[in-house]
C-alpha positions in Angstrom: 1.4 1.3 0.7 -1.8 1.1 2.1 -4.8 -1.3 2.1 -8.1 -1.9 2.4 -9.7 -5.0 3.6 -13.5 -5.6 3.8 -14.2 -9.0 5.5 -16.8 -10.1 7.6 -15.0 -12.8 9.1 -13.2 -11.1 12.3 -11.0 -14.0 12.6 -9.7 -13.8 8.5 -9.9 -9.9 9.1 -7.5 -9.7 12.1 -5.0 -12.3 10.3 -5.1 -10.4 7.1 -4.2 -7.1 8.9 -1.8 -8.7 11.3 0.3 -10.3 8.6 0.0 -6.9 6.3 1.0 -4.7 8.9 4.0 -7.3 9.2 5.0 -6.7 5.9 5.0 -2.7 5.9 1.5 -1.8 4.8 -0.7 0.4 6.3 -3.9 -1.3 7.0 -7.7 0.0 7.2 -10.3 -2.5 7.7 -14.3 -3.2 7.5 -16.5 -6.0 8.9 -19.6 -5.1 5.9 -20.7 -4.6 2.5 -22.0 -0.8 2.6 -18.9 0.6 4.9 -16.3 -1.6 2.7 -18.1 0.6 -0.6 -18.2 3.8 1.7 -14.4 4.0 2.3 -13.6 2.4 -1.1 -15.3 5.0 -3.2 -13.8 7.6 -1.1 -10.5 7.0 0.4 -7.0 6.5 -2.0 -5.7 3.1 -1.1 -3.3 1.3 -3.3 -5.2 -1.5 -3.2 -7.8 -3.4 -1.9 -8.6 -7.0 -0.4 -12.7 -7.7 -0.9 -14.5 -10.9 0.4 -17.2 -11.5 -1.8 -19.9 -12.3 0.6 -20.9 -9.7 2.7 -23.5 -8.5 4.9 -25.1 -5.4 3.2 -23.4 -4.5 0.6 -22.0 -7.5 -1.5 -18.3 -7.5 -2.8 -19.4 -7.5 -6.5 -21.6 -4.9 -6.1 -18.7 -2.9 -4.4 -16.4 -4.0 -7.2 -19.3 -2.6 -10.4 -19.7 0.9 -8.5 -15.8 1.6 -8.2 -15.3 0.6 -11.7 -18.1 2.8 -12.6 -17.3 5.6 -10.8 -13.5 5.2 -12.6 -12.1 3.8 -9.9 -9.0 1.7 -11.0 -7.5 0.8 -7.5 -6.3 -3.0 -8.1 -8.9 -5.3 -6.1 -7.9 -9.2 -5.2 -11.2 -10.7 -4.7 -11.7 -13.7 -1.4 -14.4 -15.9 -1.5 -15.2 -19.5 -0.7 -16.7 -20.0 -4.5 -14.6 -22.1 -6.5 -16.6 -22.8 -9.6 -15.2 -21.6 -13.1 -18.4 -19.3 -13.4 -18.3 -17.9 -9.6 -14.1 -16.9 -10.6 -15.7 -15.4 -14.3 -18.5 -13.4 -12.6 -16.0 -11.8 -10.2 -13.5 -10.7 -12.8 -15.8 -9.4 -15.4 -16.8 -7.1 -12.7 -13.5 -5.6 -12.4 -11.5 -7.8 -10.1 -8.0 -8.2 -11.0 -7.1 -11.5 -9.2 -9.0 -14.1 -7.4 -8.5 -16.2 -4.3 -10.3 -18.7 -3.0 -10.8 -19.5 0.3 -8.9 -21.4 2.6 -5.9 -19.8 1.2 -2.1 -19.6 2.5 -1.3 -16.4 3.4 2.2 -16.2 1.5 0.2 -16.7 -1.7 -1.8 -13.8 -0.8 1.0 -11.8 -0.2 2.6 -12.8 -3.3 -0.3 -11.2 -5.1 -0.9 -8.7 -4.0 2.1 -7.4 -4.9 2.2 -8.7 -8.1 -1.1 -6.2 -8.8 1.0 -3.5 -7.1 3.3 -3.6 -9.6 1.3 -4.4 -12.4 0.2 -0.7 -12.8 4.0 0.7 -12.1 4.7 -0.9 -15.6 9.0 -1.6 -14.0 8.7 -1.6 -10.8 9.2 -4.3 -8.9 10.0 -5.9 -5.9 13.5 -4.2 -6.1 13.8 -0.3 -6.3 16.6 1.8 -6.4 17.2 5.3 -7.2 19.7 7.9 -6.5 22.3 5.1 -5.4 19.6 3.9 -2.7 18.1 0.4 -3.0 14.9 -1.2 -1.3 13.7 -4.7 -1.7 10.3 -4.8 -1.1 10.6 -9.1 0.0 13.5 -8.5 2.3 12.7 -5.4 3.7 16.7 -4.4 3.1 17.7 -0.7 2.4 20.9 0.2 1.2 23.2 3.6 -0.1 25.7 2.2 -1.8 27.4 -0.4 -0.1 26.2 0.6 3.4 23.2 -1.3 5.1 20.9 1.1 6.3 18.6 0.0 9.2 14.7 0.8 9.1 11.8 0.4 11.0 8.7 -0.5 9.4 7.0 2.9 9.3 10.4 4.6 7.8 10.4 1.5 5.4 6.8 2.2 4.0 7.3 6.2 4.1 11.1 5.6 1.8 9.3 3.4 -0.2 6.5 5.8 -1.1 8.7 8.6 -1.7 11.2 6.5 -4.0 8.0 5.2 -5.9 7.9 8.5 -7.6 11.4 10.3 -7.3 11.6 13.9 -7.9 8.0 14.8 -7.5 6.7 16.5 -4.5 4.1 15.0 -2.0 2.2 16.4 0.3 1.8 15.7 4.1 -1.9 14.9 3.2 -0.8 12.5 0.4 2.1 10.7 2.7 -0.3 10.4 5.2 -3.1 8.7 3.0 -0.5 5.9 1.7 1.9 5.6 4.6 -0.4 5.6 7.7 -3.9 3.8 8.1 -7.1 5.6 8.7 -7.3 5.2 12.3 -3.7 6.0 13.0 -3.7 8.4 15.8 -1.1 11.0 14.2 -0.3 14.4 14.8 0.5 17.7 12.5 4.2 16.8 12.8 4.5 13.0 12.3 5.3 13.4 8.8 8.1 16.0 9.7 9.2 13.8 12.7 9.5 10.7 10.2 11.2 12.6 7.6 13.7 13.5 10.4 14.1 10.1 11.1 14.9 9.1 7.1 17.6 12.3 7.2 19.2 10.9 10.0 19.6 7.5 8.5 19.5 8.7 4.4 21.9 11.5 4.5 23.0 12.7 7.6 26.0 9.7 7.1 26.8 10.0 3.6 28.0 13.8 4.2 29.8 13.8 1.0 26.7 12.7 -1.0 23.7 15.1 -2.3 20.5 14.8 0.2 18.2 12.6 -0.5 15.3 13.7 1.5 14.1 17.2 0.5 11.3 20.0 1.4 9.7 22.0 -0.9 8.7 24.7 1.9 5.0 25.3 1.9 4.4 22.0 -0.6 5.8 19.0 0.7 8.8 16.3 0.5 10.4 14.7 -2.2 13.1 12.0 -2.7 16.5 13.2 -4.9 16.7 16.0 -7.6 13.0 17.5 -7.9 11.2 17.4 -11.5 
């Protein structure tokens, strides 16, 4: 999964992406208002974290031009303004949750997964499909009975491609939810990774169908394709 956060605080920032990146996202961040709305309006993210006050740019003005240019990614809203009015203003203009600041960071956590799974309609913090199983809190994957050990990276990548089994992504796509703007990857990462997940998916369970498949020319996808 990946996320944005747009906070001019450096020390908040850093925390928020250091605890993130702990549990499996893929993190981009900005310290101001008008490059926060830049890579908002223009990158896919599967959510994003928005202070309210910011240099430039403010977060509610960020928040009116993504709605308005139909941009439904779920946005938890940060700021230090507490009144009834101040939490109003900021989800009439398209915020789906609110925090105030100084805030715990397992609350934070806690929703923003509840808005991840708020659009996925079942999903929640358990998937499983095909006889795998991921839990999202634990960060436990399983195929059948067997414990299957994951690093962080192969985590996020299984979980992206068991979000939608059957349906092909591209390198482009797994790359735009799985790694973070700035990662320094190369053409092959993707196959590399997907190596990895065969290795530890299939390449045990001989006498099961594979898991992790290639459409040739198109992508990966996880199970039976649709």
């Amino acid at each position: 999964m990946r996320v944005l956060v747009i906070e001019d605080d450096h020390k908040i920032a850093g925390a928020l992406v250091r605890g993130l990146e702990r549990q499996a996202f893929a993190v981009d961040v900005c310290y101001d208002g008008d490059e926060g709305l830049s890579m908002a309006t223009t990158e896919p993210y599967d959510i994003v974290i928005l202070d309210r006050m910011l240099p430039g740019t403010d977060g509610i003005t960020i928040l009116k031009s993504m709605r308005e240019a139909s941009i439904h990614t779920p946005v938890l809203l940060l700021t230090a303004k507490d009144k009834v009015l101040d939490r109003a203003e900021g989800l009439n203009a398209g915020a789906d949750d609110y925090l105030v600041k100084p805030f715990a960071f397992v609350e934070l956590i806690a929703r923003v997964r509840a808005l991840l799974r708020r659009p996925k309609e079942a999903v929640d913090t358990h998937i499983e499909s095909n006889g795998v199983s991921l839990d999202r809190d634990s960060f436990t994957a399983n195929r059948g009975k067997e414990i299957i050990e994951l690093t962080s990276k192969e985590f996020a990548l299984l979980e992206y491609l068991m979000s939608q089994p059957g349906r092909i992504a591209t390198k482009d796509q797994i790359m735009q939810h799985v790694w973070d703007y700035d990662a320094d990857i190369l053409p092959n990462t993707v196959e590399v990774y997907m190596g990895y997940l065969r290795n530890k998916i299939d390449k045990p369970f001989p006498d099961l169908p594979k898991l992790i498949n290639t459409r040739r020319g198109f992508g990966y996808y996880f199970g039976e394709k649709k």
